[in-house]
BALOBA-1460 file (C-alpha; in Angstrom, 3 decimals):
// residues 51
<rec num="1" residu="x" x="0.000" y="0.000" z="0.000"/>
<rec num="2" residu="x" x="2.678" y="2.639" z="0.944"/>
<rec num="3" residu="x" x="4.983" y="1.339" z="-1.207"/>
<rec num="4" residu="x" x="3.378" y="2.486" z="-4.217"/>
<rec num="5" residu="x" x="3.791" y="6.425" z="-2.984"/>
<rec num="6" residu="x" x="7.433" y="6.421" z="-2.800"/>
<rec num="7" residu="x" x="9.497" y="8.486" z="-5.098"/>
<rec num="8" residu="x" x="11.709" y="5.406" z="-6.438"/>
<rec num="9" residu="x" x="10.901" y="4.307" z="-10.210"/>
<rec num="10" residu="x" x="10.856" y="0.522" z="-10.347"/>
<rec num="11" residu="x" x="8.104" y="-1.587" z="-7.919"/>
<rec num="12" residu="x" x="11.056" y="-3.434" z="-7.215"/>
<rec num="13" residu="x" x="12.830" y="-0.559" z="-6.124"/>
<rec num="14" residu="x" x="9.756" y="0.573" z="-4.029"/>
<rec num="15" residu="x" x="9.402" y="-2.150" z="-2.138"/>
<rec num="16" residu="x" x="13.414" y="-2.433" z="-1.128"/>
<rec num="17" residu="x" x="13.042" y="1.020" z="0.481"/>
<rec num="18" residu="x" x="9.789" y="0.425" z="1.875"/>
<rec num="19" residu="x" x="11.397" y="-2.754" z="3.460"/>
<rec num="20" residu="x" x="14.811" y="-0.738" z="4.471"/>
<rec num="21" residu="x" x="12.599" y="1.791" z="5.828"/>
<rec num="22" residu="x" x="10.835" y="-0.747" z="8.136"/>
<rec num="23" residu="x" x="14.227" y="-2.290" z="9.559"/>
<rec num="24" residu="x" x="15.148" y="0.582" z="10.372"/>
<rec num="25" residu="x" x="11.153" y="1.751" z="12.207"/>
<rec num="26" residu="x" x="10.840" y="4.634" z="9.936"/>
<rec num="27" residu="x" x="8.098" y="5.185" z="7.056"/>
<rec num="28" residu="x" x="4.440" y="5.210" z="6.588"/>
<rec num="29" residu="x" x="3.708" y="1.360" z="6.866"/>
<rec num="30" residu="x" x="5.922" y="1.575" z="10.763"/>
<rec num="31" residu="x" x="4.038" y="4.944" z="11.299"/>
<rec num="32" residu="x" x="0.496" y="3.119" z="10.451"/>
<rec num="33" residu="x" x="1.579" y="0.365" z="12.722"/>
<rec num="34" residu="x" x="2.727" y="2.565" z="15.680"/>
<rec num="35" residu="x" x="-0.680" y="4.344" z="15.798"/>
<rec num="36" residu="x" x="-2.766" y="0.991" z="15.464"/>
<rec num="37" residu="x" x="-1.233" y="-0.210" z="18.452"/>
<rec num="38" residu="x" x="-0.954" y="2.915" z="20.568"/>
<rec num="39" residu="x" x="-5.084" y="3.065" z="19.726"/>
<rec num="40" residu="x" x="-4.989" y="-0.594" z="21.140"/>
<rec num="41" residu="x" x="-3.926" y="0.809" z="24.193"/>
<rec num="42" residu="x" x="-6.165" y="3.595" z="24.843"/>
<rec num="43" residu="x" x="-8.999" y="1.611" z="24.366"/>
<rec num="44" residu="x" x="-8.089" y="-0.844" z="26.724"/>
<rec num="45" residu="x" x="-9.367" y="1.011" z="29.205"/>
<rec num="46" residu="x" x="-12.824" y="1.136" z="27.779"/>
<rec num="47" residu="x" x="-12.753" y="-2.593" z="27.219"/>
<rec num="48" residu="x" x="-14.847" y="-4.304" z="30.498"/>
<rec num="49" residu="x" x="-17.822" y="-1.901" z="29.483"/>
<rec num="50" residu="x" x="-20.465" y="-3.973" z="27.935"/>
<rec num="51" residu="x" x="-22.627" y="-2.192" z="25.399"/>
């Protein structure tokens, strides 16, 4: 999905950086994964509440 935004010309090419980038927890995709969990969290607290 993110891969396909970067700047490099080849797929190929995309999805090396995209793969460097999450080694080293940078980019969109470690971004999109950071906030997905840190929403896991907060609503952890809300999670013995029955509807």
């Amino acid at each position: 999905l993110f891969a396909r935004k970067r700047h490099e010309k080849t797929m190929s090419g995309k999805l090396a950086g995209e793969i460097m980038a999450a080694y080293k927890e940078e980019g969109a995709a470690f971004k999109r994964k950071e906030d997905t969990h840190r929403m896991a969290d907060a609503n952890k607290a809300f999670s013995h509440f029955r509807f």
